[in-house]
NURO-675289 format. One record per residue (C-alpha): chain; z, x, y. Coordinates in nm, 4 decimals. Layout:
# residues N
- chain / z / x / y
- A / Z / X / Y
...
END
This chain:
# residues 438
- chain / z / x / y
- A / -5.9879 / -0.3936 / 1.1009
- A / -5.7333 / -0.6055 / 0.8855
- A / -5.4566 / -0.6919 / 1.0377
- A / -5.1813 / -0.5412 / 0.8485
- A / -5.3550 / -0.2317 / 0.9000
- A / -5.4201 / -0.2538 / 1.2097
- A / -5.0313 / -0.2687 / 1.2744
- A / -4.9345 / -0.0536 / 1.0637
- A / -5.1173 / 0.2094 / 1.2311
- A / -4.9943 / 0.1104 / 1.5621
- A / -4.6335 / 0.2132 / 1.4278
- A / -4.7328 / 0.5093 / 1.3034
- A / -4.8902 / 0.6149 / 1.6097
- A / -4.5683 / 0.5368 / 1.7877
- A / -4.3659 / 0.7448 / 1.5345
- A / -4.5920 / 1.0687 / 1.5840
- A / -4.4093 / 1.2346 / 1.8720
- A / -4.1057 / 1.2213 / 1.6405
- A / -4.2635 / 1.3405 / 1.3390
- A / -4.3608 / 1.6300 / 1.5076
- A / -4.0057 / 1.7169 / 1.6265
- A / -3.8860 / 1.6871 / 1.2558
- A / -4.1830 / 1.9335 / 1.1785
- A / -4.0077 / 2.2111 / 1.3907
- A / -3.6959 / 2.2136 / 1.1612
- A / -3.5148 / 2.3211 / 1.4469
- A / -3.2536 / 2.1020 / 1.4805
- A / -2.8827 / 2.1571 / 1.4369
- A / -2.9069 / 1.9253 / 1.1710
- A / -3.1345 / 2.0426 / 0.9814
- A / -2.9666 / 2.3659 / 0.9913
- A / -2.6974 / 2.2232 / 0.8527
- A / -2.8751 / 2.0787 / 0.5663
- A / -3.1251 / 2.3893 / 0.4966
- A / -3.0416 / 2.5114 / 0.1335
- A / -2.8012 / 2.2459 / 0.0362
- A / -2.7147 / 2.0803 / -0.2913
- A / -2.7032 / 1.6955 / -0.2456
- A / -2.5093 / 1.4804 / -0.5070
- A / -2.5788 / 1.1135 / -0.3976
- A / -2.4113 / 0.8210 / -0.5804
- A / -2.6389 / 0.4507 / -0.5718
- A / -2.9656 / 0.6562 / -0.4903
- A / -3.1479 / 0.4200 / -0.6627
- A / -3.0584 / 0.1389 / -0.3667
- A / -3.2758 / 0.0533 / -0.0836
- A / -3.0632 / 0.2424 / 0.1378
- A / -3.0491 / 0.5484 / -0.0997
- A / -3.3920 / 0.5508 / -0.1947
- A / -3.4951 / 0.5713 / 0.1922
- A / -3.2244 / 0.8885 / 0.2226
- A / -3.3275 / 1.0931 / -0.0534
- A / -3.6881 / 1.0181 / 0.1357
- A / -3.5709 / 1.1210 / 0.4898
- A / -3.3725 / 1.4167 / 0.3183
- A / -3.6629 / 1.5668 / 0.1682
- A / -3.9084 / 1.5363 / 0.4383
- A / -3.6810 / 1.5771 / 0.7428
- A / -3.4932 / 1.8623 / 0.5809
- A / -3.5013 / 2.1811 / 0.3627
- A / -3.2689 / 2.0604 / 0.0880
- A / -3.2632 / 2.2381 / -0.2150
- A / -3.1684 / 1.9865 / -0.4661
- A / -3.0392 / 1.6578 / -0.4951
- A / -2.8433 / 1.5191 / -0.8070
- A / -2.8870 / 1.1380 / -0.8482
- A / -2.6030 / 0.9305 / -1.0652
- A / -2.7481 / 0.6720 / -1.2883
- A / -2.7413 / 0.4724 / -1.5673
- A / -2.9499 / 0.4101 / -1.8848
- A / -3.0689 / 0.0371 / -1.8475
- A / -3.2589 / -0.2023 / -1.9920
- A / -3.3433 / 0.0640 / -2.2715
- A / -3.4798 / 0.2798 / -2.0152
- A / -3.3591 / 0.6488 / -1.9851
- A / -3.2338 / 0.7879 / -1.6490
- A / -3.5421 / 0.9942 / -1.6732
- A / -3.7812 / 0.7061 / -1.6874
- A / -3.5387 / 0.4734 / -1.4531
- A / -3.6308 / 0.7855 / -1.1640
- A / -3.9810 / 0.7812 / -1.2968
- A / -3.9875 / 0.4354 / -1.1606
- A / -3.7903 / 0.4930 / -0.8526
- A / -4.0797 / 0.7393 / -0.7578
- A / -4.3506 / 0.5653 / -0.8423
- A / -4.3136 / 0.1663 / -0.8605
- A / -4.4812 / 0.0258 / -0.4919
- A / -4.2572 / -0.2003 / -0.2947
- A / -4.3989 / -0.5317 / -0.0975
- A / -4.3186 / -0.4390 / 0.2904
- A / -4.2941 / -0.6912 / 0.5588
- A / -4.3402 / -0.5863 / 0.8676
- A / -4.2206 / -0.7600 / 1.2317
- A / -4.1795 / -0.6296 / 1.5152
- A / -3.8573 / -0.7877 / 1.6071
- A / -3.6540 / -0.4725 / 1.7593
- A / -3.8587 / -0.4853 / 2.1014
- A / -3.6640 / -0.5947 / 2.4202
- A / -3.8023 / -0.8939 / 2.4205
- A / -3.8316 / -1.0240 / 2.0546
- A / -4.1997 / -1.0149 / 2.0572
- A / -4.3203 / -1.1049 / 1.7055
- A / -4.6830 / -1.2336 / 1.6659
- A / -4.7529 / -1.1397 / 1.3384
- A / -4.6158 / -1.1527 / 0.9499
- A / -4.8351 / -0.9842 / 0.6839
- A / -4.7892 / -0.8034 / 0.3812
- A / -4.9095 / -0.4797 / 0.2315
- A / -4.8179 / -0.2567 / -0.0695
- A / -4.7213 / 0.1108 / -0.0249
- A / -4.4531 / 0.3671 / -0.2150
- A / -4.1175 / 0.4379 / 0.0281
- A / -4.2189 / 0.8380 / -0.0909
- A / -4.5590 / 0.8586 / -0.0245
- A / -4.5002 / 1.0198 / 0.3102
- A / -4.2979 / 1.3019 / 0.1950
- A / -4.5280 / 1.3645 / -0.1100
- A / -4.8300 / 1.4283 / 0.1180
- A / -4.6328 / 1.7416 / 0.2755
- A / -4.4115 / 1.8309 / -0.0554
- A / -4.6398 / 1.6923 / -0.3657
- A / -4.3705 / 1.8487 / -0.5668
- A / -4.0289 / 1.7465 / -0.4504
- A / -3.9929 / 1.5565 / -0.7385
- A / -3.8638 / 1.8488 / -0.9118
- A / -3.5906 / 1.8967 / -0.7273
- A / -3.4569 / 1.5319 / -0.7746
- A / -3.2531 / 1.5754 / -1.0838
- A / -3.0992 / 1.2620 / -1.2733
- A / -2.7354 / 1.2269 / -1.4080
- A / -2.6643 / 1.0193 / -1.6220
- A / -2.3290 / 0.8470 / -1.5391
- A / -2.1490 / 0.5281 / -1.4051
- A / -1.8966 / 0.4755 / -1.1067
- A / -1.7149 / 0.1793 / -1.2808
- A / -1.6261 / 0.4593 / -1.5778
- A / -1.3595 / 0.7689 / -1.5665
- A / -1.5085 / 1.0650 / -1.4240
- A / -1.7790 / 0.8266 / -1.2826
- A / -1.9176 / 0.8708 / -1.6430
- A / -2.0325 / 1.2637 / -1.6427
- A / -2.0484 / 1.4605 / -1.9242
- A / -1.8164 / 1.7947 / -1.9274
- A / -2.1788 / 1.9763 / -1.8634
- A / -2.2638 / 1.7511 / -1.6018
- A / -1.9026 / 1.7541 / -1.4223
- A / -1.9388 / 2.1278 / -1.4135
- A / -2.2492 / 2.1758 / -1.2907
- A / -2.1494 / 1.9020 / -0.9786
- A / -1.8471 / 2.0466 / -0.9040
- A / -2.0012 / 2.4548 / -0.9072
- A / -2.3246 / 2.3066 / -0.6800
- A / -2.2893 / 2.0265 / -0.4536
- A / -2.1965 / 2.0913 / -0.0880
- A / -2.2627 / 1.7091 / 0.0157
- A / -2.1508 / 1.4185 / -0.1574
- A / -2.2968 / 1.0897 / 0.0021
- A / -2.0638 / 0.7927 / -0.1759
- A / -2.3311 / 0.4857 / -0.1492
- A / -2.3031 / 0.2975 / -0.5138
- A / -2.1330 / -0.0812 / -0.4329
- A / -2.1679 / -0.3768 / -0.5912
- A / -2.2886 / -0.5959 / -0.2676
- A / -2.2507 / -0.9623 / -0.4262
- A / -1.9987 / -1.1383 / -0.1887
- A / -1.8887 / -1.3724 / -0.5050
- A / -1.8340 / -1.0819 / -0.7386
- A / -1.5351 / -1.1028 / -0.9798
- A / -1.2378 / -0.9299 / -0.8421
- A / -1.1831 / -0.7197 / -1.1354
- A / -1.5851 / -0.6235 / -1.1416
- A / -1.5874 / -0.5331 / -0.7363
- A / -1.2459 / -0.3518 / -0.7974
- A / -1.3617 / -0.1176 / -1.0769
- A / -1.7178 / -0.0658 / -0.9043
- A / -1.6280 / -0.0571 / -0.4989
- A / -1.2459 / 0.0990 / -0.4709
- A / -1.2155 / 0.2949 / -0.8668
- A / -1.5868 / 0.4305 / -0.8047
- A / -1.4425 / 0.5697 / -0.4635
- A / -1.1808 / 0.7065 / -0.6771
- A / -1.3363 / 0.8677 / -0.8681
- A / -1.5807 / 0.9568 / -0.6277
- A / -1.3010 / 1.1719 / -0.4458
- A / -1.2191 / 1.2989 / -0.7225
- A / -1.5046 / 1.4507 / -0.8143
- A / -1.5206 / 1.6215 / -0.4609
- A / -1.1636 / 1.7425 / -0.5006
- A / -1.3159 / 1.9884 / -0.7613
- A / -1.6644 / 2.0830 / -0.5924
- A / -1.5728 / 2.4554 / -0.4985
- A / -1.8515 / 2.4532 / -0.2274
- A / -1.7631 / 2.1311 / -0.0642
- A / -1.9117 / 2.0743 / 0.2768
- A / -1.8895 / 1.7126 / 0.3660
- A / -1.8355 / 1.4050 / 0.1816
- A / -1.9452 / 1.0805 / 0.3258
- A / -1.8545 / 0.7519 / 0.2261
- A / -2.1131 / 0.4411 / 0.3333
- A / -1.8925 / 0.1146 / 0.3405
- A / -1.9611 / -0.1906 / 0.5879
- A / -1.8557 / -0.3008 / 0.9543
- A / -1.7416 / -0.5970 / 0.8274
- A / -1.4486 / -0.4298 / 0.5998
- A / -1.2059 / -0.5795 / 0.8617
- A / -1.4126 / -0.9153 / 0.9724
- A / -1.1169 / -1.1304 / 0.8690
- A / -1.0807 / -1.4975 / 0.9595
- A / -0.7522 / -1.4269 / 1.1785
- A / -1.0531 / -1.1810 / 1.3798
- A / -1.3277 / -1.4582 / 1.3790
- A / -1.4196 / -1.4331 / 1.7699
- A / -1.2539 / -1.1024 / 1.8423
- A / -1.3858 / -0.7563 / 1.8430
- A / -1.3067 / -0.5405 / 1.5339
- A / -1.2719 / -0.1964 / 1.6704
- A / -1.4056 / 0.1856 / 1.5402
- A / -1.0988 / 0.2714 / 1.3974
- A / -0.9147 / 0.2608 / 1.0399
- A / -0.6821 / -0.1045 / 1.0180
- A / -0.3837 / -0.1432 / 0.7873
- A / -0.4586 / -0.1254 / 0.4339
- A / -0.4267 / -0.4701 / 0.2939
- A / -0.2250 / -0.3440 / 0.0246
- A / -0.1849 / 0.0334 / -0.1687
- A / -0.5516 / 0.1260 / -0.3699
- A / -0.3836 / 0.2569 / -0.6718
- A / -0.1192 / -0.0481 / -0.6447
- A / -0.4170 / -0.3186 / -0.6204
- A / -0.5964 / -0.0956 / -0.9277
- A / -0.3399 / -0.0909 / -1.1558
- A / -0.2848 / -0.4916 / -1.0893
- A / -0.6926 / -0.5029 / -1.1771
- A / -0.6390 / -0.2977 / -1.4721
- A / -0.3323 / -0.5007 / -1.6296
- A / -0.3920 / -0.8655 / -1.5876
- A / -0.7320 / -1.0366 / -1.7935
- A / -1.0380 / -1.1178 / -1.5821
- A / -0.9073 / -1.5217 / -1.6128
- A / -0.5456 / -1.4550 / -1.4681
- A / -0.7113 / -1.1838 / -1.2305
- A / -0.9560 / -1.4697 / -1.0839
- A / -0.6586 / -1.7295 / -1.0584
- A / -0.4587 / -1.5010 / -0.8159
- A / -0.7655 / -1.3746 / -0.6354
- A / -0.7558 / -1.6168 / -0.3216
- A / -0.3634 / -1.4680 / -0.2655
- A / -0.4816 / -1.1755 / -0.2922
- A / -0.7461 / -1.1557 / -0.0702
- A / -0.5882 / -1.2901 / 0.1915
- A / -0.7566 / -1.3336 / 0.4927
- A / -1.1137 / -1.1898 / 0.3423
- A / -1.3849 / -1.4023 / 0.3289
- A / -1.4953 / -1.2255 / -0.0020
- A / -1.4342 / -0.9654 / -0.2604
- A / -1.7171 / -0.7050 / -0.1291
- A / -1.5120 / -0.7143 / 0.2607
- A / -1.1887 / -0.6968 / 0.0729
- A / -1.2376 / -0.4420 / -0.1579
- A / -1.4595 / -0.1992 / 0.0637
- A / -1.1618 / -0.1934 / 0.2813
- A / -0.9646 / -0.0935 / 0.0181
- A / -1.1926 / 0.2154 / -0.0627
- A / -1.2546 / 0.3178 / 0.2961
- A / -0.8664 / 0.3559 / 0.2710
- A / -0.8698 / 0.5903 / -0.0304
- A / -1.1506 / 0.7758 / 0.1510
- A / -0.8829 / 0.7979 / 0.4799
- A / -0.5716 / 0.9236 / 0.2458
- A / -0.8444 / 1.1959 / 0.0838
- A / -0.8836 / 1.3347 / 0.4405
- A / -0.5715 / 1.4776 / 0.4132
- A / -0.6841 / 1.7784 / 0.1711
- A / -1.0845 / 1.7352 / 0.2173
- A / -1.3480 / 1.6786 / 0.4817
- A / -1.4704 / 1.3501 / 0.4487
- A / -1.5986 / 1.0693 / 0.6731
- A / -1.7076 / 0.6950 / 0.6925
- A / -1.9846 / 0.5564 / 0.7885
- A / -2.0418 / 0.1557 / 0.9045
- A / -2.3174 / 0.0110 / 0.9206
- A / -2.3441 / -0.4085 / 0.9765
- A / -2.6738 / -0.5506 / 0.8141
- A / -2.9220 / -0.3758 / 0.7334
- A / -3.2999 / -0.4883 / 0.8095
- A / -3.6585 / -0.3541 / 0.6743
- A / -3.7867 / -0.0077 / 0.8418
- A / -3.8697 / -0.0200 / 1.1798
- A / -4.0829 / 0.3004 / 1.1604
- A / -3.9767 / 0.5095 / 0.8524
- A / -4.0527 / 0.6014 / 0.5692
- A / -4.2803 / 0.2966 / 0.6685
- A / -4.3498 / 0.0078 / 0.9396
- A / -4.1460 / -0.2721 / 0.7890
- A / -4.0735 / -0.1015 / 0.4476
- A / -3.8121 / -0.2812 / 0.2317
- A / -3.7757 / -0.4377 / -0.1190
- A / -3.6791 / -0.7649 / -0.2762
- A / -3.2753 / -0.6500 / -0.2752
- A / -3.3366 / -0.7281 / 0.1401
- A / -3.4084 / -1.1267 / 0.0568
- A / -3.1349 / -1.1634 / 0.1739
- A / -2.9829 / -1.2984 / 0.5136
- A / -3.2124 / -1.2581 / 0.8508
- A / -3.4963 / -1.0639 / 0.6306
- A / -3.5490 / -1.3609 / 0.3929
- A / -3.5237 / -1.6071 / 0.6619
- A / -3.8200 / -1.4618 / 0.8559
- A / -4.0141 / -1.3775 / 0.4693
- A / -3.8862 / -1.7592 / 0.4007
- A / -4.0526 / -1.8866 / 0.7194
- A / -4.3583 / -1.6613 / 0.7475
- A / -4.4470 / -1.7533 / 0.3842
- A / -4.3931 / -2.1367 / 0.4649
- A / -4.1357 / -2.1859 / 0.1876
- A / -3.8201 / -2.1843 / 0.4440
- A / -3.7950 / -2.5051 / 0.6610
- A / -3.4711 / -2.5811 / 0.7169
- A / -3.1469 / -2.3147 / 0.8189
- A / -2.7482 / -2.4092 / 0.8353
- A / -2.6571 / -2.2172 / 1.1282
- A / -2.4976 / -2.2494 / 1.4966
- A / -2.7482 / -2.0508 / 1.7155
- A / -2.4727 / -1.9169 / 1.9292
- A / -2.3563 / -1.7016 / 1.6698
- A / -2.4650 / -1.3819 / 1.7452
- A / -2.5799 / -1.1251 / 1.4524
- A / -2.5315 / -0.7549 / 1.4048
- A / -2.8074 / -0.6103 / 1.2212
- A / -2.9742 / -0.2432 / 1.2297
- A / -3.2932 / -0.1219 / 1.1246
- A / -3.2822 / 0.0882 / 0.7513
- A / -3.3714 / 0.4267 / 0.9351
- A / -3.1368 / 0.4054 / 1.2035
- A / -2.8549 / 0.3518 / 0.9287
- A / -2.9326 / 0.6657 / 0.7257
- A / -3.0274 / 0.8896 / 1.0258
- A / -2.6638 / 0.7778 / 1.1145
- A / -2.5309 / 0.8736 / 0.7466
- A / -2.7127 / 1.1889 / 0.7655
- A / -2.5632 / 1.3009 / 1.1416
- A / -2.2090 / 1.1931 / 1.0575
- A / -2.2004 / 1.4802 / 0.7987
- A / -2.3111 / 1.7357 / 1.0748
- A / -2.0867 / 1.5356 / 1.3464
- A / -1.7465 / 1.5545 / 1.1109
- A / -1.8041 / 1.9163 / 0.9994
- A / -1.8189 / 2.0393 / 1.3692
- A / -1.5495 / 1.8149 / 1.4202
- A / -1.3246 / 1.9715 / 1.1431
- A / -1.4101 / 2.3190 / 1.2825
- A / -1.3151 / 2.2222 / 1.6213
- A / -0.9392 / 2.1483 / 1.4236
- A / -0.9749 / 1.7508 / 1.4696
- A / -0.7804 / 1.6285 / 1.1669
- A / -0.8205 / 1.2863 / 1.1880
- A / -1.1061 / 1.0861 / 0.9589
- A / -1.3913 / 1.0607 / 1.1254
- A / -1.5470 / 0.7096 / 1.1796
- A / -1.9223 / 0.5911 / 1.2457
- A / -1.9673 / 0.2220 / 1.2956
- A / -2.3453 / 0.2054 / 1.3829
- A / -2.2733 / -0.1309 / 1.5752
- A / -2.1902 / -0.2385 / 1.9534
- A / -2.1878 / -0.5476 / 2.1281
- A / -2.4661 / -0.4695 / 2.2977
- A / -2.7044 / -0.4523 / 2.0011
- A / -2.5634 / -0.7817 / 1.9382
- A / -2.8328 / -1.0789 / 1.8884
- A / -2.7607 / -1.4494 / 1.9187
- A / -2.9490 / -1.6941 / 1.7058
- A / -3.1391 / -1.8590 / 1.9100
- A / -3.3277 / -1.5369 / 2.0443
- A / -3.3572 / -1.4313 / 1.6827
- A / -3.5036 / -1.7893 / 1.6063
- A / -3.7441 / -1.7275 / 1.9042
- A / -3.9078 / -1.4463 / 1.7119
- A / -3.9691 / -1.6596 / 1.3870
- A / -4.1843 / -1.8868 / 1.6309
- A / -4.3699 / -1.6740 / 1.7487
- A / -4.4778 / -1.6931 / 1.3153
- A / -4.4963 / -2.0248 / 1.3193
- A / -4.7373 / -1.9889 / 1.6403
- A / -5.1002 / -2.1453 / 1.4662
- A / -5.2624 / -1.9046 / 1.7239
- A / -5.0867 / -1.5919 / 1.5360
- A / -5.1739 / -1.4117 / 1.2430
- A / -5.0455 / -1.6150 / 0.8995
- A / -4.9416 / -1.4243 / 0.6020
- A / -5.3137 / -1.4631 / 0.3555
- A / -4.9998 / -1.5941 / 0.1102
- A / -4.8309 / -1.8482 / 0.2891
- A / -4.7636 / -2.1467 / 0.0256
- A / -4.7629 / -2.3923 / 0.3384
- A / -4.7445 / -2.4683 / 0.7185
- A / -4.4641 / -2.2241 / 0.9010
- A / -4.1995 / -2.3834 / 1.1164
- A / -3.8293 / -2.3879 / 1.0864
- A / -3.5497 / -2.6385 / 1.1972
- A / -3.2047 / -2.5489 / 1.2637
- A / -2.8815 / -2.6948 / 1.2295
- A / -2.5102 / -2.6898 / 1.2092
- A / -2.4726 / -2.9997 / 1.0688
- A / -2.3539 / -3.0051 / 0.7227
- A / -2.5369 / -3.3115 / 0.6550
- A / -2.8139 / -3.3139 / 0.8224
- A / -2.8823 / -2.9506 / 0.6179
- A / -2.8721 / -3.0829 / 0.3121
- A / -3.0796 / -3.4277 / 0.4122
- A / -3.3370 / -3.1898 / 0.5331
- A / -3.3339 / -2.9845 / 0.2398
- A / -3.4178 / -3.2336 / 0.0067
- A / -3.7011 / -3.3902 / 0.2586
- A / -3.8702 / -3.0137 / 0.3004
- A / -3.7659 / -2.8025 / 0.0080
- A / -3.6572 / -2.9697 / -0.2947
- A / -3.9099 / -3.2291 / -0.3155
- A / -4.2168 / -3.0339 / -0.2504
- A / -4.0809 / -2.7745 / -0.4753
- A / -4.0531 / -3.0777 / -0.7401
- A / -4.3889 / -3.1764 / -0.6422
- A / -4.5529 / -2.8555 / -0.6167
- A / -4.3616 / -2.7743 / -1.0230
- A / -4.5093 / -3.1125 / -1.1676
- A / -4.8705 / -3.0217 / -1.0555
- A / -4.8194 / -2.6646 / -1.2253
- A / -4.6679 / -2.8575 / -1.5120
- A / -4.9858 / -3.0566 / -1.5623
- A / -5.2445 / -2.7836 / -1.4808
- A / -5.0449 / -2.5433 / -1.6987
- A / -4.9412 / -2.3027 / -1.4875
- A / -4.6212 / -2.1782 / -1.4830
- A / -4.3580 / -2.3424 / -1.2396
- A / -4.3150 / -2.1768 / -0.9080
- A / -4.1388 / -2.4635 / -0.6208
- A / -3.7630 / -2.4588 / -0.7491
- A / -3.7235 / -2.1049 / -0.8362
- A / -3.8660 / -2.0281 / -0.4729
END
């Protein structure tokens, strides 16, 4: 049997006894979702995509309103088109058993809804697409639109961030803490309001004064007053705006941390008049199990997920890091079976009277994993007696470091020139150039 097969099935089999649990629809969760009206904002995301698939298959929801945006000259209509259809590479490895066992990196092709159209071939029809934008008043929404939302929903989940660390501060402002804004505000008017949940990061509070510390589950001071820090955004030009940014920030390594803390605060002030929570989750990795063994997309190149695609591909050789450091990560479904429990979780909690803001961070230090034992698993790639991905460019190994020099030296032994190489061979051959953009 090929190999990728052969493991995917061997996840599947292990996710059976749970599939058949979700089958009974018996659940106090699903109880609370049966019937609903979803309105989901940055449903077109790897995370979102993966909800509206574990919403539909684990649950009897009735319909669920999407926000987007015309793009490309593409319609909302024919950007969702996409969404459902357009297969995703998946990467699957198996590093979430006790003890990092990873023997094998391949790569196979499948569509994050194919599951949940073999039992509901027609749940496409109850996605329906709205056109609007969270960086725009009203996030965007037609009168029609607005109306509709605010006579239907019962769940609002707030997703849509910009997740670019060296964003513009006016462009993360307008998108992260105004699209929470609005976001609210939007819920303020939905008559039938159940729950609104807001997905921001565990990392909102990482500061550098915290570096080596534990950041706690609870809400920290406010760096500064949301509307305050938005009308700065919306008075001074993007030049002036940039100049003052690094006062501004403070103590945040970034503009995503800084600003997501600013919109988990206006999320905290709305729990004054609605019921609303926040969940946390640190970084997120491929599927474990569901909607598929390993399923992600090419938004996940990014941190421990393109590191092992990097190494199990052979185009990664060299890492700056200091394998002490320990990493928080969490697989995709864990994160939005989280998201999807913390609505049930902070509506019994409102019943019970609780008034205070309910807060999920889907992190402890005991799912906590240093380098080095990360590292151990992308050997186990680099292993010739394993399985190679059939499209590795060239031998897999990886060498680590936390020198700053000895980084880039390496870099420009293992990666730059056999890039340059590899770009003047496709230059004479006539093939397009594929090292350096790698």
């Amino acid at each position: 049997m090929d190999s990728a097969l052969e493991i995917e099935l061997r996840a599947r089999r292990l996710q059976e006894p749970m599939n058949a649990v979700i089958d009974l629809g018996t659940s106090p969760v699903q109880k609370y979702y049966e019937d609903t009206t979803v309105f989901i904002t940055g449903g077109y995301g790897f995370l979102g995509k993966a909800l509206v698939e574990k919403l539909f298959r684990a649950c009897k929801i009735k319909k669920i309103y999407l926000l987007m945006r015309s793009k490309k000259g593409k319609t909302i209509q024919e950007r969702l088109e996409e969404v459902l259809q357009d297969p995703v590479s998946v990467n699957f490895h198996n590093t979430f058993t006790k003890n990092f066992d990873m023997h094998e990196l391949v790569f196979i092709y499948t569509n994050v809804f194919e599951l949940v159209r073999e039992k509901q071939p027609r749940f496409a029809e109850r996605i329906v697409p709205v056109s609007g934008d969270v960086a725009e008043p009203r996030l965007g929404l037609s009168d029609k639109d607005w109306n509709t939302l605010t006579k239907e929903v019962d769940i609002i989940f707030h997703m849509a961030a910009t997740v670019r660390f060296d964003e513009p501060l006016k462009v993360a402002a307008k998108i992260n803490v105004g699209g929470t804004l609005r976001a609210v505000e939007l819920a303020k008017n939905c008559t039938k309001l159940k729950q609104f949940i807001h997905v921001s990061t565990a990392y909102t509070h990482a500061t550098r004064e915290r570096v080596g510390k534990e950041v706690k589950e609870q809400f920290y001071p406010c760096p500064m007053s949301p509307d305050l820090f938005m009308e700065v955004v919306d008075t001074l030009d993007e030049r002036r705006l940039n100049g003052i940014t690094p006062g501004l920030i403070k103590g945040w390594p970034n503009t995503y941390t800084f600003t997501k803390a600013l919109a988990e605060h206006v999320v905290r002030d709305a729990g004054a008049d609605l019921p609303v929570c926040v969940v946390k989750p640190p970084i997120v990795l491929h599927a474990l199990y569901e909607p598929h063994p390993g399923w992600m997309e090419k938004s996940c190149l990014g941190g421990p997920i393109g590191i092992s695609v990097g190494v199990g591909l052979g185009v990664v050789h060299v890492f700056f890091v200091d394998v002490e450091n320990k990493l928080a990560t969490v697989p995709l479904e864990y994160v939005n079976n989280a998201i999807i429990g913390a609505a049930w979780d902070s509506t019994e909690r409102q019943k019970e009277g609780n008034k205070e803001v309910p807060l999920y961070i889907i992190a402890n230090e005991e799912g906590l994993v240093k380098w080095k034992d990360y590292s151990k698993c992308l050997s186990e790639v680099c292993d010739p007696a394993g399985v190679p991905s059939p499209v590795s460019l060239w031998y897999c190994y990886l060498l680590e470091t936390k020198n700053i020099f000895v980084y880039h030296l390496l870099s420009w032994l293992l990666h730059y020139i056999p890039a340059y190489i590899m770009d003047g061979v496709c230059a004479v051959i006539g093939k397009r150039p594929k090292g350096i953009p790698l």
